[in-house]
Steps between C-alpha positions, in 0.01 A plus 500: 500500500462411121284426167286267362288517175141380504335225356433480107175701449655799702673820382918475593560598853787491734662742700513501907368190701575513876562166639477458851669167744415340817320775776562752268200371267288641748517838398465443124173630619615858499659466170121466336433856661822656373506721167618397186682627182498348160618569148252358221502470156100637374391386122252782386264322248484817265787776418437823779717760505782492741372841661173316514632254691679661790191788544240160601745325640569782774174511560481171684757628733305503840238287620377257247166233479593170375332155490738186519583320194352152445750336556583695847501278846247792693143532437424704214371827602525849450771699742740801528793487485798734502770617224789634610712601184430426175774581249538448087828426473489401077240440260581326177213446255234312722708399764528711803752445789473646785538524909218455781522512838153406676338392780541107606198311333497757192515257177727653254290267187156665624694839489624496116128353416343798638798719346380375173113579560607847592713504179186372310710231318567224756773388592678166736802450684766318328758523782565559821810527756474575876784705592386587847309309813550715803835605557660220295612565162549330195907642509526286835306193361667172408422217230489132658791485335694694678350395823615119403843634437528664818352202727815270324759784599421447828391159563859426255748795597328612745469847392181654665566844372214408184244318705520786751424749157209262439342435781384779711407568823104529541522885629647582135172372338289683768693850474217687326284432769436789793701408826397474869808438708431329867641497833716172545271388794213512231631263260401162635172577580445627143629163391267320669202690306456760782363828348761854476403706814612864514714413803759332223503704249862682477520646150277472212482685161308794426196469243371170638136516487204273689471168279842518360734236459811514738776332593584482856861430570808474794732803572737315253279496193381141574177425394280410719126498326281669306194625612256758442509818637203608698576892501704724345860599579423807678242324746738210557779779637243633729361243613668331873206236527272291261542274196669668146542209265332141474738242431434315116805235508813444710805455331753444807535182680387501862781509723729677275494835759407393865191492679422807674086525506320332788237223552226769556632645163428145336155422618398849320651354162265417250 
C-alpha cells in the first residue's frame, strides 16, 4: 500500500493505494467493491457559520444521489450511493476538514460540491487523503520508499523481516470480505471454476445475503476464490443438496490441494 498525488489540474490527494503482485492481482477486483474512508480539506466560497456547517453536513449522512465528475472514468449518470459517517472534525474560516467514510464509487469532489449548494455558497475540494480501502489502513501503509529500503535489506543482508511487513499475504487484503470455508475434497474442483455446492460448504459467516460478494477459502484460511453467493447464510446451513455460490475468479493454483471430484463431476462443469 501507499500514495500518489494526481496530475496538475487536480486537487492534492494521497493516502491508501493497495498494490497487488503476481496471482494476487486477480482479486484487486474486490478491492473496487470495498468501502472507503477519507479525510478532505472543503473550501466554502462564502463565510457560513461553523454550526451551519455541521447541521447540512449531517444531513448527507445516509443514502446520497450523485452524478460523476467530468473528469470521472464511469459514465456520467445519476446514482445512490451510501454515507457511512460523516464527521467535522475543524473548521477554520472557509476551510472545513473533515472525515467520510462511504460507499466504494462515492466521489468525495462531487460530495463537497453538493455540500456547498446545500450551504447556498459553493464550495470545492481542495484536498483529499484516503485513510481507509477495506481493511487496510493508512497506519499500515508504506511510501515506495520504504518498500525500496526493505527490498535492499534483504536482497543485501538478507533481512526479510521488512519485506515480510510490506508485502502481504492476499487473505490480509481480502479480510473484510464475508467467508465460506470448504471441505478439503472441495478445493480443487473450485479451482478449476466448478461452482460452491452445499455438499462443501463447512462454515460460513452469518449475514451473507444472495448477490453478495464472498470469499470462499480452505480450513486454513487459504483463499481459494471469490464468488458470489447465491443464497443467504441461513439457506446455505440448511441446505444438503444444490448450488449456494457461483464462482467469479479463482485465486489458487490447480493442483495445490489434490484431486478428489470425478470425471462425471467434470463433464457437468461449465
Amino acid at each position: 500500500m501507499g500514495s500518489r498525488p494526481l496530475g496538475r489540474g487536480y486537487p492534492r490527494v494521497t493516502g491508501v493505494l493497495p498494490v497487488a503482485l503476481e496471482d494476487a492481482a486477480k482479486a484487486l477486483m474486490a478491492v473496487l467493491s470495498a468501502g472507503k474512508e477519507y479525510v478532505a480539506v472543503m473550501k466554502l466560497h462564502d463565510d457560513v457559520p461553523k454550526s451551519r456547517v455541521k447541521e447540512v453536513m449531517a444531513e448527507f449522512v445516509g443514502e446520497i444521489y450523485q452524478v460523476p465528475p467530468v473528469r470521472a472514468s464511469v459514465k456520467r449518470r445519476l446514482r445512490t450511493r451510501k454515507i457511512y459517517e460523516l464527521e467535522v472534525l475543524e473548521v477554520e474560516g472557509r476551510l472545513v476538514l473533515f472525515r467520510v467514510a462511504c460507499e466504494a464509487g462515492t466521489y468525495v469532489r462531487k460530495l463537497c460540491v453538493d455540500i456547498g449548494r446545500a450551504l447556498g455558497c459553493g464550495a470545492h475540494m481542495q484536498e483529499l487523503r484516503r485513510t481507509r480501502v477495506g481493511s487496510m489502513t493508512e497506519e499500515e501503509a508504506i511510501t515506495l520508499h520504504e518498500l525500496s529500503e526493505a527490498v535492499y535489506l534483504w536482497r543485501e543482508e538478507g533481512d526479510e523481516g521488512a519485506v515480510r511487513k510490506a508485502v502481504r499475504p492476499l487473505e490480509y487484503m481480502l479480510s473484510f470480505l464475508p467467508k465460506i470455508i470448504i471441505r478439503d475434497s472441495a478445493v480443487d474442483a473450485i479451482c478449476h471454476g466448478a461452482q460452491l455446492a452445499a455438499p462443501g460448504v463447512l462454515k460460513l459467516h452469518s449475514g451473507i445475503g444472495p448477490g453478495d460478494l464472498v470469499l470462499i477459502t480452505t480450513l486454513k484460511g487459504e483463499a481459494v476464490a471469490l464468488a458470489e453467493a447465491l443464497v443467504s447464510s441461513r439457506e446455505m446451513l440448511a441446505m444438503r443438496k444444490g448450488l449456494v455460490a457461483r464462482t467469479l475468479r479463482v485465486l489458487m493454483r490447480p493442483g495445490t490441494y489434490p484431486k478428489m471430484w470425478s470425471s462425471r463431476e467434470e463433464a457437468r462443469r461449465p
